[in-house]
GUPA-92417 format. One record per residue (C-alpha): x, y, z. Coordinates in pm, 1 decimal, m for minus. Example, Ala and Ser with C-alpha at 12.3 -4.5 7.8 and 13.67 -1.06 7.14 Angstrom:
! GUPA-92417
1230.0  m450.0  780.0
1367.0  m106.0  714.0
END
This chain:
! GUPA-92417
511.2  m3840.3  m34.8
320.4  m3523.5  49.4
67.1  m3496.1  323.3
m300.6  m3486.1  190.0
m405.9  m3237.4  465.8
m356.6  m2875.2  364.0
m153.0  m2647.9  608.5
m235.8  m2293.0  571.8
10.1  m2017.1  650.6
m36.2  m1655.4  693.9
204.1  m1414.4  650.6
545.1  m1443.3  493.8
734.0  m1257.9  757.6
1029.1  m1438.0  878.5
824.5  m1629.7  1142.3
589.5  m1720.1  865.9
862.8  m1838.6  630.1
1043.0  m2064.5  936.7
683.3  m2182.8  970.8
637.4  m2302.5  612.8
985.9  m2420.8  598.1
1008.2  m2671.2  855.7
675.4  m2773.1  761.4
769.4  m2817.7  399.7
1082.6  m3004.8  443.1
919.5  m3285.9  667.4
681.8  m3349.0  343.1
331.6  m3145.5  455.6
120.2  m2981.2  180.3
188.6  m2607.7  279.2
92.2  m2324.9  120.8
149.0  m1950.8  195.4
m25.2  m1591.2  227.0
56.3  m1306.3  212.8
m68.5  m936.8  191.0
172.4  m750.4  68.6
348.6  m823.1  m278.6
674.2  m912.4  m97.1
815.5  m1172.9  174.5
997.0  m1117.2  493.9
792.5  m862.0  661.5
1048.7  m611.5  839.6
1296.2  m816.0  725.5
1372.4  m726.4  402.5
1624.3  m567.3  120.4
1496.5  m324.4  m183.8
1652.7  m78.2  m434.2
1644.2  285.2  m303.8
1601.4  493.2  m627.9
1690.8  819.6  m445.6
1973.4  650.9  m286.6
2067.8  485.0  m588.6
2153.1  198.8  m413.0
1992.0  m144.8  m221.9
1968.7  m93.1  136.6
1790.6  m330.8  455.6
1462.8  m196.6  572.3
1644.1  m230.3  935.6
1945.7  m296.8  1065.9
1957.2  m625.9  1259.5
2257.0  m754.6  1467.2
2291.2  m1114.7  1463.2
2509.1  m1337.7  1724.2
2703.9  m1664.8  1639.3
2512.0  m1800.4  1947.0
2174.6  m1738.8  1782.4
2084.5  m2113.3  1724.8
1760.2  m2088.3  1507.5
1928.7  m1862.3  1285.0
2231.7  m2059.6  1209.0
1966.4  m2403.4  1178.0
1759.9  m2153.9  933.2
2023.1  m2074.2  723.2
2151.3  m2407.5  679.9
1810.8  m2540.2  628.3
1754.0  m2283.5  345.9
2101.9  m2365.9  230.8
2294.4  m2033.1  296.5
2537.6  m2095.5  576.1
2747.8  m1773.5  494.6
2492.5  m1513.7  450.1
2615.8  m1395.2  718.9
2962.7  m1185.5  829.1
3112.3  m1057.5  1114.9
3491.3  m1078.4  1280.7
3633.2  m1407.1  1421.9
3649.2  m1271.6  1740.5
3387.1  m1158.5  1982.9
3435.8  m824.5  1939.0
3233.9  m461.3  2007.2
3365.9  m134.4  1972.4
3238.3  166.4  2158.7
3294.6  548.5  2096.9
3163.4  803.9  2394.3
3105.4  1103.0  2197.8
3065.9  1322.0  2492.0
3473.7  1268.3  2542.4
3568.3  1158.1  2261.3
3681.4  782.3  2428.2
3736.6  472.9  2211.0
3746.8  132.0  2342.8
3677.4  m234.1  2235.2
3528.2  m499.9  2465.5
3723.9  m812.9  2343.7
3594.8  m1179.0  2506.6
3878.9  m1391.4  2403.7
3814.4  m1694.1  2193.8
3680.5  m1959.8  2455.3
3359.5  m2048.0  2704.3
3521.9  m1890.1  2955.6
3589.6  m1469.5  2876.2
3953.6  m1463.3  2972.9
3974.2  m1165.4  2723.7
3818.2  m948.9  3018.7
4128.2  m1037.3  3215.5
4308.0  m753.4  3047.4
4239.0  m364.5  3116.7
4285.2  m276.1  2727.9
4008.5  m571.6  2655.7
3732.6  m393.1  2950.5
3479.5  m111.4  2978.5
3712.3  139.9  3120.9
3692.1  221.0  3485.9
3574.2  m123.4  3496.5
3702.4  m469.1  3712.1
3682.6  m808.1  3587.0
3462.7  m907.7  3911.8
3222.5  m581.1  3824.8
3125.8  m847.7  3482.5
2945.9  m1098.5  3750.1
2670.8  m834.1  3763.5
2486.4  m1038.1  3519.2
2458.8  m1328.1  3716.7
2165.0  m1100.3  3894.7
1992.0  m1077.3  3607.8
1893.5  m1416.4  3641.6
1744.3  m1384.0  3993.6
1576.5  m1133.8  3888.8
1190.5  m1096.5  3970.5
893.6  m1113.9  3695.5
832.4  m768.1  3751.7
1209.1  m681.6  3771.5
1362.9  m381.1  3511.3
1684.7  m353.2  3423.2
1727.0  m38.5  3605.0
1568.6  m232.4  3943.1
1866.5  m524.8  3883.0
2183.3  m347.4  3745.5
2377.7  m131.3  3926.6
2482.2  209.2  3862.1
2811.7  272.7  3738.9
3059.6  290.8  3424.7
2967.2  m93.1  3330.4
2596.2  m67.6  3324.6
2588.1  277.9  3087.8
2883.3  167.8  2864.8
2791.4  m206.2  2824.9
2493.9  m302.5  2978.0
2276.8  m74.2  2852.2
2371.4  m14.0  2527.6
2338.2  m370.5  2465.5
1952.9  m435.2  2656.1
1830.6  m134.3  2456.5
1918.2  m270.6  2105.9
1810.8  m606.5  2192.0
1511.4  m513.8  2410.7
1421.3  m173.9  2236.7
1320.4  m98.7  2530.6
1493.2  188.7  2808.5
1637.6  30.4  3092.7
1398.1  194.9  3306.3
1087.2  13.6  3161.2
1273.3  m353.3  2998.7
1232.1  m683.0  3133.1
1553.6  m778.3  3305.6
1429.8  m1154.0  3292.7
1382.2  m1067.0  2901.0
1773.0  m931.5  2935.5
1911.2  m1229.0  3116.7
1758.4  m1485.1  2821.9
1932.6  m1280.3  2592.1
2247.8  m1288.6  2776.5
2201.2  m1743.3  2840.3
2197.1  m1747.4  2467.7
2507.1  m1588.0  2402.0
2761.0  m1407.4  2697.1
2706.9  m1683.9  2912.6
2775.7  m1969.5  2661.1
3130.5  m1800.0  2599.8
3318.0  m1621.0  2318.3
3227.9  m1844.1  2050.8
2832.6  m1734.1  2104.7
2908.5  m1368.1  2072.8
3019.8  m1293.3  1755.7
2824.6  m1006.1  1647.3
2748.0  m1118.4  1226.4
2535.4  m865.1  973.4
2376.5  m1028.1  674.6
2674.9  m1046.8  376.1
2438.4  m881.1  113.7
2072.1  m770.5  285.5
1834.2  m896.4  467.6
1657.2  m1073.3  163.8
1950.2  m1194.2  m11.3
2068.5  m1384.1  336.7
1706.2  m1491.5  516.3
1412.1  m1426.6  248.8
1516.2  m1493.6  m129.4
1676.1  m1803.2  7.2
1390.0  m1961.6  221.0
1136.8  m1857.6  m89.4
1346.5  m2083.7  m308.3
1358.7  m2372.8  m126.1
955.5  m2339.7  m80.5
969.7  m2345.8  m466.9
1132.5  m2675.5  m480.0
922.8  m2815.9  m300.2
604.3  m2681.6  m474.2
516.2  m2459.0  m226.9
253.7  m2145.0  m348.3
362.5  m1846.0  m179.7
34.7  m1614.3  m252.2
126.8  m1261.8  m282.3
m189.0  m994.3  m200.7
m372.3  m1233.3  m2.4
m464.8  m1054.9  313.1
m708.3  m1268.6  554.2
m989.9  m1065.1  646.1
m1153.6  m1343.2  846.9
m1138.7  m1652.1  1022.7
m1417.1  m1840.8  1088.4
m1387.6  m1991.0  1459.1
m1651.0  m2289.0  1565.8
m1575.2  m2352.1  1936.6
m1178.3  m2402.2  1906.5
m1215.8  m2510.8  1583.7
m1134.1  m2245.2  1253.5
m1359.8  m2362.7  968.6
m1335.0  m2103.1  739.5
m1071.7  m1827.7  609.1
m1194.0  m1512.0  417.6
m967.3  m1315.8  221.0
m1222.1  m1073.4  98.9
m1260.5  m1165.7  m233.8
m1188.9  m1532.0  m209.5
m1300.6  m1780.2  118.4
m1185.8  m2109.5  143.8
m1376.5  m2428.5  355.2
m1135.1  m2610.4  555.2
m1105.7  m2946.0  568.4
m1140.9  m3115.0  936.8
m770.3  m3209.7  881.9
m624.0  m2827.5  762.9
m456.0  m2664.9  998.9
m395.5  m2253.9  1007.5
m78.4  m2080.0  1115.3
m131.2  m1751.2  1179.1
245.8  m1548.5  1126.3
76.9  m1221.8  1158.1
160.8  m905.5  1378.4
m16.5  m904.2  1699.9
m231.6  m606.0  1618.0
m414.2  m802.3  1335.9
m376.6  m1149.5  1528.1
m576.8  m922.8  1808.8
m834.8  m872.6  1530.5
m861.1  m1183.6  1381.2
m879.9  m1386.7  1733.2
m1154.4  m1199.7  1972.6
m1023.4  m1208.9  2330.8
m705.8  m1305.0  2213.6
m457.2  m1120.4  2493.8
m113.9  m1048.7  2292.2
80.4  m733.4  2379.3
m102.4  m421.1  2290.2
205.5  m176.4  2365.1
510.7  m91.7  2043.4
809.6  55.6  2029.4
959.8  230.6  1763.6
1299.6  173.8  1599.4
1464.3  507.4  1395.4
1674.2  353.3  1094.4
1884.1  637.1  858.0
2068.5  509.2  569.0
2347.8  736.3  427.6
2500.3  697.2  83.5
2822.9  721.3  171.5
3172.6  559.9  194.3
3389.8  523.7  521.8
3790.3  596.5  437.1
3957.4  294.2  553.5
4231.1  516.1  737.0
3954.1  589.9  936.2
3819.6  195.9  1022.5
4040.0  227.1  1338.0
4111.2  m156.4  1314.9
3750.6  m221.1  1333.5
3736.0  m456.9  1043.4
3363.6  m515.0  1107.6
3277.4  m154.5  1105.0
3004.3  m153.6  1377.2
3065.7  48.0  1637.2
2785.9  181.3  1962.0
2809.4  539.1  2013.9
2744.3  675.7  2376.0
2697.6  1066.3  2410.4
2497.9  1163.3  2124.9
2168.0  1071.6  1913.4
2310.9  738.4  1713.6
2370.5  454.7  1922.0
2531.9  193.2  1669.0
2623.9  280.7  1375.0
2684.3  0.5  1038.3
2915.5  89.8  721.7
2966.7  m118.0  468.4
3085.9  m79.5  122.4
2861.8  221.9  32.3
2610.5  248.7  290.2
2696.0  392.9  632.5
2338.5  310.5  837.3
2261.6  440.1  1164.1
1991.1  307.0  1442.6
1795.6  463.5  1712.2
1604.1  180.1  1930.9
1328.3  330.4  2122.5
1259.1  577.5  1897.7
917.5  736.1  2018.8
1134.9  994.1  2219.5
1217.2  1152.6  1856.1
854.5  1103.1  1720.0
807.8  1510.7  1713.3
1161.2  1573.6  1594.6
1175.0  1686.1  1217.8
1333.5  1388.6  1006.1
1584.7  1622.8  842.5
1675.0  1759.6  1189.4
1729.4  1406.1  1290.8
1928.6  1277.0  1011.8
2128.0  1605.4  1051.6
2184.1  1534.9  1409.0
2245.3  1213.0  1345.9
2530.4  1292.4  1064.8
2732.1  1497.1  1310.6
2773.2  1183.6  1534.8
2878.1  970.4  1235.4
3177.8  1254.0  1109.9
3251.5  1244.4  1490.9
3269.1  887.5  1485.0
3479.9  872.0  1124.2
3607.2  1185.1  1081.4
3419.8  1292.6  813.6
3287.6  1666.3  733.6
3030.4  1726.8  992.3
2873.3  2034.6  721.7
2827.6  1792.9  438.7
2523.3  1572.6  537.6
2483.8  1301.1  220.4
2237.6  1195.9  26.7
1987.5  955.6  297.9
1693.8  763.2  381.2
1532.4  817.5  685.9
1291.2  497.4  837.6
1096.9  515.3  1129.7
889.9  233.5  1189.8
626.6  307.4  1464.8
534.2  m59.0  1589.6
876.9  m213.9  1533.5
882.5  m423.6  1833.6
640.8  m517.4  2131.6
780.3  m306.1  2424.9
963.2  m548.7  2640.3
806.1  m415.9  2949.1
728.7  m741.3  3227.9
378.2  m653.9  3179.0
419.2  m687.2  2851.5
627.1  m987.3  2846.4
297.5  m1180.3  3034.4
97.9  m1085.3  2769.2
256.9  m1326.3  2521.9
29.7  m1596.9  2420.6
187.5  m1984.0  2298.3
236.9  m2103.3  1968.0
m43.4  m2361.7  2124.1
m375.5  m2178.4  2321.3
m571.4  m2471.9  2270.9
m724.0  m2436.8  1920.9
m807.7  m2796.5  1706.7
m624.2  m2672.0  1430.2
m450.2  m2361.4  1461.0
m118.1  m2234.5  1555.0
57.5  m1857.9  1657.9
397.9  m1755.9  1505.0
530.3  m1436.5  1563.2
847.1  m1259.2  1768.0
542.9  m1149.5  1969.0
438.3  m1468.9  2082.7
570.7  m1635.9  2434.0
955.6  m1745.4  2322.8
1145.7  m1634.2  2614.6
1347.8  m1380.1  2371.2
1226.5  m1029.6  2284.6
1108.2  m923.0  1965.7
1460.8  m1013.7  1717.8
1488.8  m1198.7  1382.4
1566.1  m1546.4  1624.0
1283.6  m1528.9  1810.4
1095.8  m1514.2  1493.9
1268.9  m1770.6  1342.5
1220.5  m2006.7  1690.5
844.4  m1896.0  1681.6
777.5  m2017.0  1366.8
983.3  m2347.6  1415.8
718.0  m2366.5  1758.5
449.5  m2336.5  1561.7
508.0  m2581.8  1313.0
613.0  m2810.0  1576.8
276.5  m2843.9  1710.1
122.1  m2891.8  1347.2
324.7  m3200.6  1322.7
223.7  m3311.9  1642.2
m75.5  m3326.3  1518.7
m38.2  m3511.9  1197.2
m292.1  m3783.5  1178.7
END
């Protein structure tokens, strides 16, 4: 039997979604809003008409290891929506010499992969991979660059890796940030670290899926409903405005607020949230990689060192490129940059570096909070001590930087302390 109290979400991002789902599925009365006319916030699929073809608003690299994901997906009932090689696996091309190599984990808790040269970093020892046991000593105020050391390990593993999860430079990124990354997956073995894209997109494997199970269980998702307003009595929210509507909430309603931090900021005054973005640079070609040219990379994901792309994505028509910390190329022309970017990509395939295809070029300013320490203490709780209100977000305090599972564990958080509170 459904709860009589009324549990109001906003924002149908993924954080928002995980919020209403768990929510939903122990019986409350949920329902959703949402200001734009479609779900999952940056994570999402559409039809490109120029490209003539559906492509992700981002690319996003999941891990076997990511544990709210793979609870998510079962819980909206798609367990395979997402792919990836049975091995723990990641190819690396330096473009500046033209060297290939694979960094292969083995298939158990403990990486005895690493034991062979061919399986390693080259110019790298199996004792140089204990470096990451420092990242978990590491100070609050610690950066990667203060932690790691220099060498061959650190700027043909390490770095490549904290700057797509942190999106973040090493000079500036939380190394305790780094290390929880790390617990979740290198540290619990091969079987955590198998790098898995969604099968179709992003909305066919963590939106579309999620909205239908909200529909089964009578859930109104409200599409153009941005909150303009919240009334706030003491720690107690009364009263939500949406501009044209308002709605009086009942002393037993509760409010989770799935929004970005900027409007949570606005919303909330003197909430503290992080006030500093990063940029991610996404390019989207339409075109097809010859599978002479896969190089036994059945996955085809690859990180590039040398040049402008740093990991590149092709699938059956698609061939997508991403740039983390893109606000160094913010006064670079786009078609420069998708140029620039094509040339690593022929490098990569051996394709025609002269014939750039038809693209898409996304560059989303405020991507992720910069995963600066600073930053990091900014985070508020799901909880700050409001009667009836919640925070979701991948900006909110859950140990992970800002990724599609730390959304995902966000909203779980936050609808944690809803039932909590269930009278």
């Amino acid at each position: 039997m459904a709860s009589q109290r009324r549990i109001h979400v906003i924002g149908a991002g993924l954080a928002g979604l995980s919020a209403a789902l768990h929510l939903a599925l122990v019986g409350e009365n949920v329902t959703v809003y949402e200001a734009a006319p479609y779900a999952g916030g940056r994570c999402r699929s559409y039809m490109d008409r120029a490209l003539g073809c559906r492509i992700d608003n981002g690319t996003h690299l999941v891990l076997s290891g990511n544990d709210a994901i793979n609870d998510y997906l079962s819980l909206v009932q798609n367990p395979t929506g997402l792919v990836g090689p049975s091995a723990a696996l990641f190819p690396f091309m330096d473009l500046a010499d033209g060297m290939r190599w694979t960094v292969r984990l083995g298939s158990g808790r403990v990486p005895l992969g690493l034991l062979r040269a061919a399986n390693r970093v080259p110019g790298t020892r199996v004792l140089d991979y204990l470096q990451i046991l420092r990242l978990g000593l590491a100070r609050t105020h610690a950066t990667l660059t203060d932690v790691l050391p220099s060498g061959p390990l650190t700027t043909r593993l390490w770095e490549p890796l904290a700057l797509a999860a942190l999106n973040t430079v090493p000079e500036e990124a939380s190394a305790r940030l780094f290390a929880n990354v790390l617990r979740q997956s290198l540290l619990r073995g091969a079987p955590a670290c198998r790098p898995r894209t969604a099968r179709v997109g992003l909305s066919e494997t963590f939106v579309l899926p999620c909205l239908n199970v909200l529909r089964q269980r009578e859930v109104p998702v409200l599409f153009g409903h941005r909150l303009r307003a919240l009334d706030l009595v003491g720690p107690v929210v009364r009263r939500l405005d949406f501009g044209t509507t308002a709605l009086e909430l009942a002393p037993t309603d509760w409010v989770v607020l799935a929004v970005p931090a900027w409007v949570a900021a606005d919303l909330i005054p003197g909430l503290v949230v992080p006030d500093s973005f990063r940029s991610i640079l996404n390019v989207h070609y339409r075109a097809t990689v010859p599978p002479e040219s896969a190089d036994g990379n059945v996955f085809r994901m690859t990180g590039l060192l040398g040049g402008l792309a740093e990991w590149v994505f092709a699938r059956a028509e698609v061939i997508s490129v991403t740039v983390s910390a893109a606000d160094r190329y913010a006064s670079t022309d786009q078609d420069e940059l998708a140029q620039r970017l094509w040339q690593d990509i022929a490098r990569l395939y051996d394709l025609d570096p002269a014939h750039v295809p038809p693209y898409r070029l996304i560059h989303e300013k405020r991507a992720t909070f910069a995963a600066t320490p600073a930053q990091d203490a900014r985070r508020p709780r799901a909880w700050a001590g409001w009667s009836n209100m919640a925070l979701a977000g991948d900006w909110t305090a859950t140990g992970l930087p800002s990724t599609l599972e730390g959304a995902i564990r966000s909203g779980m958080r936050a609808a944690e302390v809803v039932i909590r509170w269930k009278p």
